[in-house]
C-alpha positions in Angstrom: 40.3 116.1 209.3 37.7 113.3 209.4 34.5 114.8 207.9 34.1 113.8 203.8 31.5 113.0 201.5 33.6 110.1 200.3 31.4 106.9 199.7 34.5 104.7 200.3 34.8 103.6 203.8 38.4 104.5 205.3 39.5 101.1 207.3 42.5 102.7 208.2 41.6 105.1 209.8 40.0 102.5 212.4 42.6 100.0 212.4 46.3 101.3 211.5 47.2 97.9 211.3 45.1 96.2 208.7 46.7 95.7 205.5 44.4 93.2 203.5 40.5 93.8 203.1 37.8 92.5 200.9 36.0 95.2 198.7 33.7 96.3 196.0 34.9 98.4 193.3 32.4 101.8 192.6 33.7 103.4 190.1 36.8 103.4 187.4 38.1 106.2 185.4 41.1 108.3 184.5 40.8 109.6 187.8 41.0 106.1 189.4 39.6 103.7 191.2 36.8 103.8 193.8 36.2 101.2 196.4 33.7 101.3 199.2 36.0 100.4 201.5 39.8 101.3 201.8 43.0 100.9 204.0 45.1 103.1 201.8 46.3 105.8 203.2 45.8 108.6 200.5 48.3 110.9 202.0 48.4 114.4 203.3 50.2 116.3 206.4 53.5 115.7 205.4 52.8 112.0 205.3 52.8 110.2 201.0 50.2 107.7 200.3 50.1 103.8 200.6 51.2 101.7 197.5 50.0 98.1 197.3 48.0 95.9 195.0 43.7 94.7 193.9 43.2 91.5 193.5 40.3 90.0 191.8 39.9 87.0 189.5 42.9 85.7 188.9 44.5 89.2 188.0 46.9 92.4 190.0 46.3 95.7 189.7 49.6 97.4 191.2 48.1 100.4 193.3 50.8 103.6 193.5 49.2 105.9 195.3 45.9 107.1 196.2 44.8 110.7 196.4 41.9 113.1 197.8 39.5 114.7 195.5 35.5 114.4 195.4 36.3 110.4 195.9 39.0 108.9 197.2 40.9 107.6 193.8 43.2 104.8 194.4 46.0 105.7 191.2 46.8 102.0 189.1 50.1 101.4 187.8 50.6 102.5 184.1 49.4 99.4 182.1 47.9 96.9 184.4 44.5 96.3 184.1 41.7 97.6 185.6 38.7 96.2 187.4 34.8 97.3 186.6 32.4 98.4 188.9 30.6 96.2 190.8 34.0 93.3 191.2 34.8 92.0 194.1 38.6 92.8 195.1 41.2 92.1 197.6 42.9 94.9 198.8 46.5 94.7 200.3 48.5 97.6 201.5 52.7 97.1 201.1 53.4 96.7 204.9 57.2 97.3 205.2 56.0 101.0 203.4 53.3 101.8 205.5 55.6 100.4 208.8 57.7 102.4 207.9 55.9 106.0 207.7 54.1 105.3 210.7 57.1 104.5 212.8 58.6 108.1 211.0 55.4 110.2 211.4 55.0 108.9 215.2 59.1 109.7 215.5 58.0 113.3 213.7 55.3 113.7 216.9 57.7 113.0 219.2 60.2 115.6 217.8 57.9 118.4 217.6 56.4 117.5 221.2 59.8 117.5 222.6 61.1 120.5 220.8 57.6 122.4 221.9 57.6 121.2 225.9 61.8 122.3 225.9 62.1 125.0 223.3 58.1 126.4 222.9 58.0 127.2 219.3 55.7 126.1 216.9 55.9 124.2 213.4 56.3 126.0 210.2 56.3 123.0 208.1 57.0 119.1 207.4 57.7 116.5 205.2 58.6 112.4 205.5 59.1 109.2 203.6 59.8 105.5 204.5 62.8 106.7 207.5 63.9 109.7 206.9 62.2 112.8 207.2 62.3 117.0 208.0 60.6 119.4 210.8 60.8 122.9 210.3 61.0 125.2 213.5 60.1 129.1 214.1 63.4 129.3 216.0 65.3 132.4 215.4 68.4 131.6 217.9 69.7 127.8 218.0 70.5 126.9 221.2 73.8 125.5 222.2 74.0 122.2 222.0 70.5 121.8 220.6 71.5 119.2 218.1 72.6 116.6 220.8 70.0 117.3 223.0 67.2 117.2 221.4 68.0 113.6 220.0 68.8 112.4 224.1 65.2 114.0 224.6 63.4 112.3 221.6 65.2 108.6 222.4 64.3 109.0 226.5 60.5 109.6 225.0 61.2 106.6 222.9 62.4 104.3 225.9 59.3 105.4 227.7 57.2 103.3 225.6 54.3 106.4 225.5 51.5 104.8 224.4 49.7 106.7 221.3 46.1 107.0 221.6 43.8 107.9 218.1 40.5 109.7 219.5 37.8 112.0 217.5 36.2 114.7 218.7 33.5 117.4 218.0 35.5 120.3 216.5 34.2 123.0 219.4 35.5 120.3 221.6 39.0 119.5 220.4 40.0 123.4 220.1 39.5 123.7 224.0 42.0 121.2 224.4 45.6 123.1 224.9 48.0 123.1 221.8 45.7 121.3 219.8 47.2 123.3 217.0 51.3 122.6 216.7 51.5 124.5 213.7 52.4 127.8 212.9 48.9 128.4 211.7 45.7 126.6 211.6 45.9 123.8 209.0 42.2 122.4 210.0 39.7 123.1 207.3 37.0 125.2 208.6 34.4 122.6 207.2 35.7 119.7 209.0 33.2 119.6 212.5 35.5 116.1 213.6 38.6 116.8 214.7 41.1 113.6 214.8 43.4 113.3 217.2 46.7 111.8 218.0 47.9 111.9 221.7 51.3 110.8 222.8 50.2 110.2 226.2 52.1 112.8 228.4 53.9 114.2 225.7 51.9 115.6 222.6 48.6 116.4 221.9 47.7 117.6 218.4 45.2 117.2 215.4 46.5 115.1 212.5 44.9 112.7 209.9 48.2 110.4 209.4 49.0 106.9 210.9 51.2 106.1 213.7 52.0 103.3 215.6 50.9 102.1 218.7 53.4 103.4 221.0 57.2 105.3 221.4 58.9 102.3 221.5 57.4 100.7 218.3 59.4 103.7 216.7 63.1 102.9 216.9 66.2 105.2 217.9 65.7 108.7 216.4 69.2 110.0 214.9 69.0 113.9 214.5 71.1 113.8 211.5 71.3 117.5 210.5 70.5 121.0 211.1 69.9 123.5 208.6 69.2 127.2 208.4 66.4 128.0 206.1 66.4 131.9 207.1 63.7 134.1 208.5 65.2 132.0 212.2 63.2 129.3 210.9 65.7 125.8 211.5 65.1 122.1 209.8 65.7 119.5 211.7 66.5 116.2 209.8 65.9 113.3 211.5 66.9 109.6 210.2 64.5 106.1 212.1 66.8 103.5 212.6 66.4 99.9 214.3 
């Protein structure tokens, strides 16, 4: 979840909070562009990428997205212009975006930590934008009243003001910790020999390559907003971040 043979630099994963850098473009072609050093976030577990903007001389390139491949390829708008290797940029993330899915995928943690410590099933699957987002559950029977509590549980973990720690760790390492793995199956590749992890002090533990923010309370009230039956006992929770 850490290990690539990128030669861009990712700044967020050292500093979830930086949204403006100065870098050096590598490469451009229909594939995108390649920077040696980045803070978008080029998505992956559930979680989109960053959209933003390069600057350099004068002009804007809109960034849309950014993606994984044998670089890490920042995706231009259709039509803007494009730097050439070797300009200097200024790279800016859009922060209400990026605020956004880290408060969600820090509220999704908190859900699946809560739902594991009270319920002890695991994850089948996932999905968020800017807000809203979905957990899926291996839960065969919904309990009564599930619904209401499992929001009271997730907002008392809110109040709490957990901090969230980001740590890396050899791989042999971070598979003795317990419940590493929240998922249904082992989503690690078996290449990657640094394991990330995020750690909701006291309530969740797991690998993941995403961005959060810096604590529960930096998340906002967690509305369980619906409930749905996918079959197989497997239940999605919807959940809404609100202020």
């Amino acid at each position: 979840m850490t290990d690539t043979q990128w030669r861009t630099h990712r700044l967020e994963l050292d500093d979830q909070t930086l949204r403006e850098w100065d870098a050096t473009v590598l490469a451009v072609g229909e594939d995108g562009i390649v920077l040696d050093r980045s803070a978008f976030y080029p998505g992956g577990g559930g979680q989109p990428p960053d959209e933003g903007v390069l600057l350099w001389g004068g002009v804007q390139t809109r960034i849309a997205g950014a993606r994984k491949g044998d670089e890490l390829y920042l995706i231009p708008a259709e039509g803007d212009p494009l730097p050439s290797p070797g300009v200097k940029v200024r790279g800016a993330v859009e922060d209400a975006r990026r605020t956004a899915l880290m408060r969600t995928h820090s509220g999704l943690h908190v859900l699946c930590g809560v739902v594991f410590r009270d319920y002890h099933v695991p994850v089948t699957g996932g999905n968020m934008e800017p807000l809203v987002a979905r957990m899926d559950f291996d839960l065969p029977e919904l309990p009564e009243g599930f619904k209401d509590a499992v929001e009271a549980a997730c907002n008392a973990e809110v109040s709490a003001d957990r901090r969230i720690d980001i740590s890396v760790l050899p791989r042999a390492q971070a598979f003795e910790l317990p419940d590493i793995i929240r998922t249904a199956t082992n989503l690690v590749p078996e290449d990657v020999e640094n394991v990330r992890i995020v750690d909701i002090v006291g309530l969740d533990q797991q690998a993941d390559g995403g961005t959060h923010v810096a604590s529960t309370s930096q998340i906002g009230k967690i509305e369980v907003a619906k409930i749905e039956n996918k079959g197989r006992g497997f239940r999605r929770v919807r959940i809404r971040i609100v202020d």
